[in-house]
C-alpha positions, -999 to +999 in steps of 0.1 A: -873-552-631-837-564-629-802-545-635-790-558-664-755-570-648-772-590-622-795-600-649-764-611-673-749-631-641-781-647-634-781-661-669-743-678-663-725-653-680-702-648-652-700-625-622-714-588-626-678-574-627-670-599-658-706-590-669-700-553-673-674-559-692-692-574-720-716-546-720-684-521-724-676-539-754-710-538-773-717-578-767-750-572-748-781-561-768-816-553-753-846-557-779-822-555-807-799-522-793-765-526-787-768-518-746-742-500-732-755-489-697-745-512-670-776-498-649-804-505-669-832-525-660-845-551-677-876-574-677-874-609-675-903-612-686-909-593-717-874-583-725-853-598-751-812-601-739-788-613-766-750-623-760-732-625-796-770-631-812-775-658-783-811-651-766-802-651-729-821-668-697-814-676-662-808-712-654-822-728-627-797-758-612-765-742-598-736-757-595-703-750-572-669-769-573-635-768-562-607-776-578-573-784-568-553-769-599-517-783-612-493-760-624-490-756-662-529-755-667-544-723-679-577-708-661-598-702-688-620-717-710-599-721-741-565-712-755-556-703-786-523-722-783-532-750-774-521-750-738-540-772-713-569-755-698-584-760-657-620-771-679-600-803-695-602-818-657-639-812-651-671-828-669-695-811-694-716-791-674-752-786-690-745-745-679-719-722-684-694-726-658-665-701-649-633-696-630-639-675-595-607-658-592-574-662-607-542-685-605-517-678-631-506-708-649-473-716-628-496-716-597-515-742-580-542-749-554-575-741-548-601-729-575-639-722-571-658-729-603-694-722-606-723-709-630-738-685-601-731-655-609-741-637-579-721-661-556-689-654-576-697-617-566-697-629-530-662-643-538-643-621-554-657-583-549-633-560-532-661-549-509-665-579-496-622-586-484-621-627-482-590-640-470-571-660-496-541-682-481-510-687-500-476-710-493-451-693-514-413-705-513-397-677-525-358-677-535-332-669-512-331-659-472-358-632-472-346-607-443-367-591-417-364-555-438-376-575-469-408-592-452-420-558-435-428-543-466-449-572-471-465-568-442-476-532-448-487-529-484-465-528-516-469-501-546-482-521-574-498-498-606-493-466-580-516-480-554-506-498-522-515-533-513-533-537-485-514-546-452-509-587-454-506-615-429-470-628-436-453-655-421-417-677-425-424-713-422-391-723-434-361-704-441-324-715-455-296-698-475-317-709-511-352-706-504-375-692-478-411-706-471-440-681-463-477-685-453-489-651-467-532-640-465-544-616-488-575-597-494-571-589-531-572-607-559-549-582-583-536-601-611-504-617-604-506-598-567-482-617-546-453-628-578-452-589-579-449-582-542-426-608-540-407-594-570-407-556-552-382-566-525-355-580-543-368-621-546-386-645-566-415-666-566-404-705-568-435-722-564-474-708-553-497-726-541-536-714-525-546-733-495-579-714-485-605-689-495-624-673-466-630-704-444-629-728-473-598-752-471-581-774-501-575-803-476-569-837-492-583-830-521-557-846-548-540-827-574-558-822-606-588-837-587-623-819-582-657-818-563-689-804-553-690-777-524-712-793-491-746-767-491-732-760-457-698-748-469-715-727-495-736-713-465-706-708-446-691-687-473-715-666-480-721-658-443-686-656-443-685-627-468-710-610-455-695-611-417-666-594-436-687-566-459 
């Protein structure tokens, strides 16, 4: 018997947080009953799993890339707008393949795409507190009183930011340059910190997730992870559990 979150992730649905929010909203049926229980167990072998009238079942080849995204490119599958998407710069993957983590559209840098479910869970669970790496040029001389704050956690949606590794690469009377680590991945987390003392985010870009780098990996460019840099990640983000 399997949970059915893990179940749903296992099929490339997406991680188990995503996951549980399908079952919230009513799209996950078990032998023909709307399921709303994210701990109930499941069979894989004699149960029935629907998504939106779509008989699930796990995949077997997994695949793990990383993506150096350009600004202006949305990270999701589709748009209703029209806008470009991060999925128009990979290839047609025979699985569904999803975003691990966000970058907002006006960001750049490194993205994780994969149809493992479990290993996005790795990734991006709280629990779990990976190190993401950030340059940020931010607008104007950012003082010593503005960067503390930084340093010790910002109120965003009455709860506090945990403490951040924060430091000025660059600094002139029009922009200042920081290297700033986070363990989050709260939506739009370092525009708002940025935003809470008194500046501006000109330009974002990720450099590193746990011990994974972007190197010299091209803008708009993608490829498979090494299996030793998916080992290392995953050791990595258990070291830090």
């Amino acid at each position: 018997m399997v949970r059915i979150n893990k179940y749903l992730s296992q099929c490339n649905l997406g991680s188990r947080r995503y996951v549980e929010t399908l079952i919230q909203s009513g799209k996950i049926s078990v032998n023909g009953e709307t399921c709303f229980d994210y701990s109930r167990q499941v069979n894989p072998d004699t149960d029935s799993v629907f998504f939106q009238s779509k008989k699930l079942k796990p995949s077997g080849e997994k695949f793990y890339i990383m993506l150096n995204k350009p600004v202006n490119y949305l990270v999701t599958a589709k748009d209703d707008f029209g806008r470009k998407t991060v999925f128009t710069l990979i290839p047609e993957f025979d699985a569904h393949m999803f975003p691990i983590g966000r970058l907002d559209l006006r960001s750049e840098g490194l993205l994780l795409l994969s149809n493992d479910g479990d290993f996005s869970n790795e990734i991006i669970h709280p629990r779990f507190k990976l190190p993401k790496i950030y340059k940020v040029k931010v607008k104007g001389y950012l003082t010593k009183q503005q960067i503390t704050p930084l340093r010790e956690g910002i109120l965003i949606d009455n709860k506090k930011t945990l403490p951040a590794a924060v430091y000025v690469k660059k600094r002139s009377a029009g922009s200042t340059t920081l290297r700033i680590t986070i363990h989050e991945g709260r939506k739009r987390q370092i525009r708002r910190m940025i935003k809470a003392v008194d500046s501006e985010v000109l330009s974002l870009k990720r450099l590193q997730i746990g011990n994974l780098k972007l190197g010299k990996l091209p803008l708009g460019r993608w490829r498979f992870l090494t299996g030793k840099e998916i080992q290392k990640l995953r050791s990595y983000s258990k070291g830090k559990s």
